[in-house]
GUVEX-994408 format. One record per residue (C-alpha): residue number from 1; x, y, z; chain. Coordinates in nm, 3 decimals, padded with zeros to 5 digits. Layout:
REM residues N
{i NUM east X north Y up Z ch A}
...
END
This chain:
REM residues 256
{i 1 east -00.630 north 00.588 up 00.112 ch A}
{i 2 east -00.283 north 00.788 up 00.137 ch A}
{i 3 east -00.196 north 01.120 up 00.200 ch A}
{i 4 east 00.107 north 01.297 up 00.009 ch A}
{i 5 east 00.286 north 01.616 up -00.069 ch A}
{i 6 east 00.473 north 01.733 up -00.358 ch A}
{i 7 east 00.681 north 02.075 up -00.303 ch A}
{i 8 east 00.845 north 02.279 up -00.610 ch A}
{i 9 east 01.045 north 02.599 up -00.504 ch A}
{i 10 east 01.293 north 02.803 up -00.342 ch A}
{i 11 east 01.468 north 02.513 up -00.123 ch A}
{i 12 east 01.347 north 02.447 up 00.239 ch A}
{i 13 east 01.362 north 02.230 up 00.503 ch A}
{i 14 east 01.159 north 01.914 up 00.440 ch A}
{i 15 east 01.070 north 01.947 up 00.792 ch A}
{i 16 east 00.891 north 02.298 up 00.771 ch A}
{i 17 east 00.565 north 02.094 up 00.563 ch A}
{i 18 east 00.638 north 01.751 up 00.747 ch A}
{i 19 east 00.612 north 01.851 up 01.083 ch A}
{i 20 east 00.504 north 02.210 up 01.131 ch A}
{i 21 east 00.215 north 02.280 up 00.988 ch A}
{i 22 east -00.076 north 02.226 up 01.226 ch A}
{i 23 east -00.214 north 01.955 up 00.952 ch A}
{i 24 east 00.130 north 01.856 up 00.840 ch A}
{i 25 east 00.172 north 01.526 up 00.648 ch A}
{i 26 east 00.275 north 01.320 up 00.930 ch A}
{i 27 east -00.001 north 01.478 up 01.145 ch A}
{i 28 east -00.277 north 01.322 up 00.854 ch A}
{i 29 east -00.090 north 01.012 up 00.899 ch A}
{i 30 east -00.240 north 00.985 up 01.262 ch A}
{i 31 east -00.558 north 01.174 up 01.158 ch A}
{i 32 east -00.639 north 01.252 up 00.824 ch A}
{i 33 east -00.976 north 01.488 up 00.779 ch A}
{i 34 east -01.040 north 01.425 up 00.399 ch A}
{i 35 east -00.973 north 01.024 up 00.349 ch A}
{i 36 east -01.171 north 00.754 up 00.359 ch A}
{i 37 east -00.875 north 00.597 up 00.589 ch A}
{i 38 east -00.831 north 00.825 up 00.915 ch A}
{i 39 east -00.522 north 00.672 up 01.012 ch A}
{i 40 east -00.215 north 00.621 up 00.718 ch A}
{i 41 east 00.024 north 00.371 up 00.929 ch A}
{i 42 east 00.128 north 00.149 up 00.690 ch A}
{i 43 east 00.494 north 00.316 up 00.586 ch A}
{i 44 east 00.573 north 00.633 up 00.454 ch A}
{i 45 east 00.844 north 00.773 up 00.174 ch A}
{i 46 east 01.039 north 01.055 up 00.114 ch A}
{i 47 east 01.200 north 01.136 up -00.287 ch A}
{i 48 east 01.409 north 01.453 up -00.333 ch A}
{i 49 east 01.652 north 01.615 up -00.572 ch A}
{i 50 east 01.980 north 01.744 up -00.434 ch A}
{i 51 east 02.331 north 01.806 up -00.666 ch A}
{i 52 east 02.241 north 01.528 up -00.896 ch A}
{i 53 east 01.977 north 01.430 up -01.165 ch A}
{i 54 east 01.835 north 01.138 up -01.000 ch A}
{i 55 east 01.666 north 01.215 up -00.648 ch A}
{i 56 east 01.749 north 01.066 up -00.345 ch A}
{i 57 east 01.512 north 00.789 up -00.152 ch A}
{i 58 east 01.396 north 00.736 up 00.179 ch A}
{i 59 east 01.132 north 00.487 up 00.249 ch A}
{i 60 east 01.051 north 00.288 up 00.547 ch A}
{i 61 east 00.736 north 00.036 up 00.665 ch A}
{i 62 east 00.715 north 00.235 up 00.984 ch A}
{i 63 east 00.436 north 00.422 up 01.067 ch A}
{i 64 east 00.584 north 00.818 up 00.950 ch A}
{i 65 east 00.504 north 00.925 up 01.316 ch A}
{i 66 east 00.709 north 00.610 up 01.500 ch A}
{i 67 east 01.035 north 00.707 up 01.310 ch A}
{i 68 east 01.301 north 00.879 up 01.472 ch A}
{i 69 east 01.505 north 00.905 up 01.157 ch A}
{i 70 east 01.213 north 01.084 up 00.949 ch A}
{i 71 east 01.224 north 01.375 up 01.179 ch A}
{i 72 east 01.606 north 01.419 up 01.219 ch A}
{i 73 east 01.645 north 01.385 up 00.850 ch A}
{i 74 east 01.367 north 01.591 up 00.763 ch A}
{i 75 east 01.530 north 01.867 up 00.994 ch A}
{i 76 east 01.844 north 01.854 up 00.857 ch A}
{i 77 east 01.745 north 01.790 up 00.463 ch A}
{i 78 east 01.672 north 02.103 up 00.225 ch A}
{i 79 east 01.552 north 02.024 up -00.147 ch A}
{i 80 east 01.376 north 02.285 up -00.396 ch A}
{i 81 east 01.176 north 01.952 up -00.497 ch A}
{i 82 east 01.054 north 01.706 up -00.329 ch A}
{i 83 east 00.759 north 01.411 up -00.284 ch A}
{i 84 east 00.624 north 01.306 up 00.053 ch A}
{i 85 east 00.396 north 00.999 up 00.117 ch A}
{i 86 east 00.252 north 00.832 up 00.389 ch A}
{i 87 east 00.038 north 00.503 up 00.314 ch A}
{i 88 east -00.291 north 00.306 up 00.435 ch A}
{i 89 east -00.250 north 00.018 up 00.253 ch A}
{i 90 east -00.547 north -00.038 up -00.003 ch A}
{i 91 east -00.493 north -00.452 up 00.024 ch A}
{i 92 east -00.048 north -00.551 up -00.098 ch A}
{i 93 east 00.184 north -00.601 up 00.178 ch A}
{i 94 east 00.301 north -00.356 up 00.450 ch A}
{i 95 east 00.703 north -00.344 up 00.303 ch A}
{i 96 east 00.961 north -00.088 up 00.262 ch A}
{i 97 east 00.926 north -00.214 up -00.118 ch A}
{i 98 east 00.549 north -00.077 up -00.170 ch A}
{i 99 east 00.638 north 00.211 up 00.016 ch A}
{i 100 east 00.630 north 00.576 up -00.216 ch A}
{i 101 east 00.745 north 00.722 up -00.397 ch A}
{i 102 east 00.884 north 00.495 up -00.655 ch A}
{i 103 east 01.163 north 00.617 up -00.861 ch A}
{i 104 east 01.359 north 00.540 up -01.208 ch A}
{i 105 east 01.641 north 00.721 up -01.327 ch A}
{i 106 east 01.581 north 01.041 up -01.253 ch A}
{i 107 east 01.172 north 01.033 up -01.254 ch A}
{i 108 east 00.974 north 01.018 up -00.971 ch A}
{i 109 east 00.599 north 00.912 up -00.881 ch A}
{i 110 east 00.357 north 00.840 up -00.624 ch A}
{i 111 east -00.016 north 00.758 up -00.569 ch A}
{i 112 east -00.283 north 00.794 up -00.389 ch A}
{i 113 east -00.643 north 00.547 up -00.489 ch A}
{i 114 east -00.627 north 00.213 up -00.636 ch A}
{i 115 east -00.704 north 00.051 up -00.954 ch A}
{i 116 east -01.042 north -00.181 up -00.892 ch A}
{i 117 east -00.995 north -00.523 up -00.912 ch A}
{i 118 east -00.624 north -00.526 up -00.919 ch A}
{i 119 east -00.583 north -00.905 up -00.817 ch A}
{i 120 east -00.776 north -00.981 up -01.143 ch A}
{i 121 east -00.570 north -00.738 up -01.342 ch A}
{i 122 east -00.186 north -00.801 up -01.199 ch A}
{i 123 east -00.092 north -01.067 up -01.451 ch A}
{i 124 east -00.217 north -00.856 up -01.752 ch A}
{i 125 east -00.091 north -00.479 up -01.613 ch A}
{i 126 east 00.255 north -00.598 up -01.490 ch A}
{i 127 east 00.264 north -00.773 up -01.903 ch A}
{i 128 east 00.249 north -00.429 up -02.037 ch A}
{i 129 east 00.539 north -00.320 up -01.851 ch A}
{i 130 east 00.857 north -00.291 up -02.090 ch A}
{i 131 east 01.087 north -00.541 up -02.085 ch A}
{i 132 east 01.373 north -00.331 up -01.999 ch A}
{i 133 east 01.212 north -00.171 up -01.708 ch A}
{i 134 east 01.032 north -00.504 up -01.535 ch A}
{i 135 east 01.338 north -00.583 up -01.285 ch A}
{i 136 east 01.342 north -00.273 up -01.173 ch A}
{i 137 east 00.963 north -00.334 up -01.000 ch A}
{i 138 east 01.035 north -00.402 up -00.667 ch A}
{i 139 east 00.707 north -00.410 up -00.453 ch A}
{i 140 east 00.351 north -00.562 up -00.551 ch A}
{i 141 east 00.133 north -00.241 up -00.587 ch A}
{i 142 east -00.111 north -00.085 up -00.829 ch A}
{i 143 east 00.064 north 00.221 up -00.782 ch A}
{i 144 east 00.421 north 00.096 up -00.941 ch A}
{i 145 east 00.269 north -00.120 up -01.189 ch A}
{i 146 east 00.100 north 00.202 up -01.310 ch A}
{i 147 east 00.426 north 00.408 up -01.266 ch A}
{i 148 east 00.642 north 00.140 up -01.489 ch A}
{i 149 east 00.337 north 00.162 up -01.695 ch A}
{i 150 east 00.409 north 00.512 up -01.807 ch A}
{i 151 east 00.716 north 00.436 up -01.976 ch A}
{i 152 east 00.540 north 00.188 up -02.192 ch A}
{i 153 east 00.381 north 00.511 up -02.309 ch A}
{i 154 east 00.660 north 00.797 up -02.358 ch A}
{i 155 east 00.642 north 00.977 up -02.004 ch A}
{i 156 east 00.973 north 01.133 up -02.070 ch A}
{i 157 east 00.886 north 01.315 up -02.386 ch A}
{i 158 east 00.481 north 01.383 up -02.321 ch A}
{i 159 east 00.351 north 01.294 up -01.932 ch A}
{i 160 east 00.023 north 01.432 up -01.974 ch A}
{i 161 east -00.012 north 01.207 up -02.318 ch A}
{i 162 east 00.146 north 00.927 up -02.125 ch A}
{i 163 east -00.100 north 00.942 up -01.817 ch A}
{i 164 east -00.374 north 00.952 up -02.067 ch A}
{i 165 east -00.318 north 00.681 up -02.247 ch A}
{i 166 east -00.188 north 00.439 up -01.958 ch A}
{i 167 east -00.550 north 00.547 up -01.737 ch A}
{i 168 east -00.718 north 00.407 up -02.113 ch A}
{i 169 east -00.526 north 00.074 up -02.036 ch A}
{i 170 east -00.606 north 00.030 up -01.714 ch A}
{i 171 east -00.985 north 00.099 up -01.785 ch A}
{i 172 east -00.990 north -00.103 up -02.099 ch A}
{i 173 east -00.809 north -00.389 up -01.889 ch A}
{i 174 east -01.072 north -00.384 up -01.607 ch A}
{i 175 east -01.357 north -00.373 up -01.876 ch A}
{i 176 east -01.239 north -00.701 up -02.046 ch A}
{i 177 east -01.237 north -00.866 up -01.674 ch A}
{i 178 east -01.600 north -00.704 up -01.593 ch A}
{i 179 east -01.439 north -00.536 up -01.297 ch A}
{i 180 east -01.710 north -00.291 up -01.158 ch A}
{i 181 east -01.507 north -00.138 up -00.893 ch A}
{i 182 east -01.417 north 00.238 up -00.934 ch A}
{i 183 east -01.053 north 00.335 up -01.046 ch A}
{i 184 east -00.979 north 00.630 up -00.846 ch A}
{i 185 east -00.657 north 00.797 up -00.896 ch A}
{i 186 east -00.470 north 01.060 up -00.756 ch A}
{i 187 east -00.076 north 01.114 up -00.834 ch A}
{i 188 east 00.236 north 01.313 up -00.868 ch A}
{i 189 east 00.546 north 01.271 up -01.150 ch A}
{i 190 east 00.840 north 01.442 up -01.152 ch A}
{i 191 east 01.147 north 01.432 up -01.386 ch A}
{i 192 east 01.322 north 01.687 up -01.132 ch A}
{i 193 east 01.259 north 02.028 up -01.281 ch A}
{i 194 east 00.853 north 01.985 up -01.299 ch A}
{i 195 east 00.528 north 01.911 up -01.150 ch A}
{i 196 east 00.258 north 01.646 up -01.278 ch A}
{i 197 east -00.028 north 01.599 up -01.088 ch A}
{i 198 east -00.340 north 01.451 up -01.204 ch A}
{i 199 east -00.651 north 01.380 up -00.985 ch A}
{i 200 east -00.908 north 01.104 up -01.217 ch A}
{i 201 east -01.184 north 00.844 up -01.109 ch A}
{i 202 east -01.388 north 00.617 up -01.337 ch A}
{i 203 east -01.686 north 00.731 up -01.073 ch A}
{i 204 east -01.776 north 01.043 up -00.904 ch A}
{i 205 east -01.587 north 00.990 up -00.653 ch A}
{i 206 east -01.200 north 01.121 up -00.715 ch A}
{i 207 east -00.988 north 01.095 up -00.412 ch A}
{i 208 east -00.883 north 01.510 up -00.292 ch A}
{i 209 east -00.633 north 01.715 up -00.430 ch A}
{i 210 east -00.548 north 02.059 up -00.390 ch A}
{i 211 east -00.268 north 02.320 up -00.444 ch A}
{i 212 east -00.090 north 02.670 up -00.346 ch A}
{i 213 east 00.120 north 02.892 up -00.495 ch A}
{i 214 east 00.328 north 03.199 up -00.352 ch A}
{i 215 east 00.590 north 03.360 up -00.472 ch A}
{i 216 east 00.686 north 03.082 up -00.697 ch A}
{i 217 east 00.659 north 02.821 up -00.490 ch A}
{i 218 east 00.422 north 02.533 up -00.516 ch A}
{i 219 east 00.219 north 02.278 up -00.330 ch A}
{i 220 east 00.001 north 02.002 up -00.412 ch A}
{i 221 east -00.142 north 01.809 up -00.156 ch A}
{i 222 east -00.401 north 01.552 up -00.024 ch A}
{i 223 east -00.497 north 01.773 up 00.166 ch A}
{i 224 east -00.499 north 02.149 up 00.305 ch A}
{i 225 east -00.188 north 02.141 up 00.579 ch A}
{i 226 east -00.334 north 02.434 up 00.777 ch A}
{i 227 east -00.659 north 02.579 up 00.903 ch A}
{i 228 east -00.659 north 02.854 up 00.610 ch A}
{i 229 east -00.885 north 02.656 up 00.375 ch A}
{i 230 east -00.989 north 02.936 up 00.145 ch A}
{i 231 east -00.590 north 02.992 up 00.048 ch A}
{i 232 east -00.593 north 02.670 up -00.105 ch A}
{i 233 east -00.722 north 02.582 up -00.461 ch A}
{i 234 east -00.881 north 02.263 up -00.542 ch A}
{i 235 east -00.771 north 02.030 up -00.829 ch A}
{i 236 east -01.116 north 01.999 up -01.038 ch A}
{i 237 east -01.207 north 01.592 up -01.081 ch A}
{i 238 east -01.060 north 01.460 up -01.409 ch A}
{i 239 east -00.812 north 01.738 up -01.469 ch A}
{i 240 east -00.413 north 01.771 up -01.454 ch A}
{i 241 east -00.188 north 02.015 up -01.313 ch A}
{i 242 east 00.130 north 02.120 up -01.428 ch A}
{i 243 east 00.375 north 02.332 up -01.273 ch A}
{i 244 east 00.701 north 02.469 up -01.327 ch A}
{i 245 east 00.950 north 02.695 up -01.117 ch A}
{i 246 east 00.800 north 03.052 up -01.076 ch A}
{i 247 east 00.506 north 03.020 up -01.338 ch A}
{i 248 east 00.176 north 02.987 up -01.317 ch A}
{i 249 east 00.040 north 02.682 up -01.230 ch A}
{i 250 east -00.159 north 02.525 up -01.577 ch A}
{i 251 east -00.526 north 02.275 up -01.563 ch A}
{i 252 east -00.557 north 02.073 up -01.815 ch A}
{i 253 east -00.897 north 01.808 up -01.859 ch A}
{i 254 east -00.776 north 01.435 up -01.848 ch A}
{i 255 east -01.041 north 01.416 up -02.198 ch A}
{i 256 east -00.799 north 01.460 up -02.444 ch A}
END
């Protein structure tokens, strides 16, 4: 399973979550405490917003701690938003295309879990997928099909009505092919002003999520990046979290 990172706040230096936190990102890359996966080496991803609407893109099939590049940019880049990913490959290819996050326009997204029985479910998932948006998917993932899938469903006026009702598809889709493996879903959307973060499984067994907030700023991670456990806040199973700049962060139940 992956490990990511999405920061909303006063700008910073990407590098000052990447890199220096004693459990920073690309340190649970190498060793991860809270994943089924210990090691995430199979690419990693950086999305940000800068001076423009649509957010800038850096992915590469490298493992996040074998990149040179990753560290000088993360030193050098500031954002007051921005998604961080590194990726154990649940079963597509190790490419620079299935690397997160994934990005359209000026939304971005990225995932940790997979949807059960995806190789039964491609053809049907990746049918739902607009027309308009299809040759824009790039990689062969769960995670993008279910990305592009949220358009199908309004993301840009409702994401939390969106995510609901694309989560129904995929669990109506893997009930008509009797898949009995577990859809377990953890992921982040941004149109580059706002948190989404939603942590869901169709068992008891949702990957981990949790989040911080000080003095307007916000994290959500994977997992906690320091020793300080008790300063961080869990994401209850089967619930969203919205944020927005210098307000309190919201919980919402997936159940509608």
């Amino acid at each position: 399973m992956c490990r990511w990172l999405a920061y909303l706040g006063a700008e910073t230096y990407l590098d000052r979550l990447l890199f220096e936190p004693k459990y920073s990102l690309v340190q649970q890359a190498l060793a991860a405490r809270k994943s089924v996966c210990a090691t995430q080496g199979d690419g990693f991803g950086l999305g940000w917003y800068g001076d423009h609407a649509d957010p800038g893109l850096y992915r590469e099939s490298l493992p996040a701690w074998n990149d040179r590049n990753l560290r000088s940019l993360a030193r050098q880049l500031r954002a007051r938003l921005f998604f961080a990913h590194v990726r154990a490959s649940t079963g597509t290819d190790t490419a620079r295309s299935n690397c997160h996050p994934f990005a359209y326009d000026k939304y971005l997204f990225m995932h940790n879990g997979q949807i059960g029985g995806f190789d039964k479910l491609r053809r049907r998932l990746e049918a739902k997928i607009p027309d308009e948006l299809y040759p824009f998917r790039a990689g062969t993932t769960d995670s993008e099909t279910a990305f592009y899938l949220l358009f199908r469903h309004g993301v840009e006026q409702d994401p939390i009505a969106a995510f609901r009702a694309m989560l129904a598809d995929v669990r109506a889709e893997m009930r008509r092919a009797d898949v009995e493996e577990p859809l377990r879903f953890t992921a982040a959307f941004s149109d580059g002003e706002r948190i989404v973060a939603v942590r869901y499984a169709s068992d008891d067994k949702p990957p981990s999520l949790y989040w911080r907030q000080e003095n307007g700023t916000i994290v959500v991670v994977s997992e906690p990046l320091d020793g300080e456990v008790h300063s961080w806040n869990r994401v209850p199973p089967d619930h969203f979290l919205i944020s927005n700049p210098g307000k309190t962060v919201e919980l919402r139940p997936v159940a509608a």
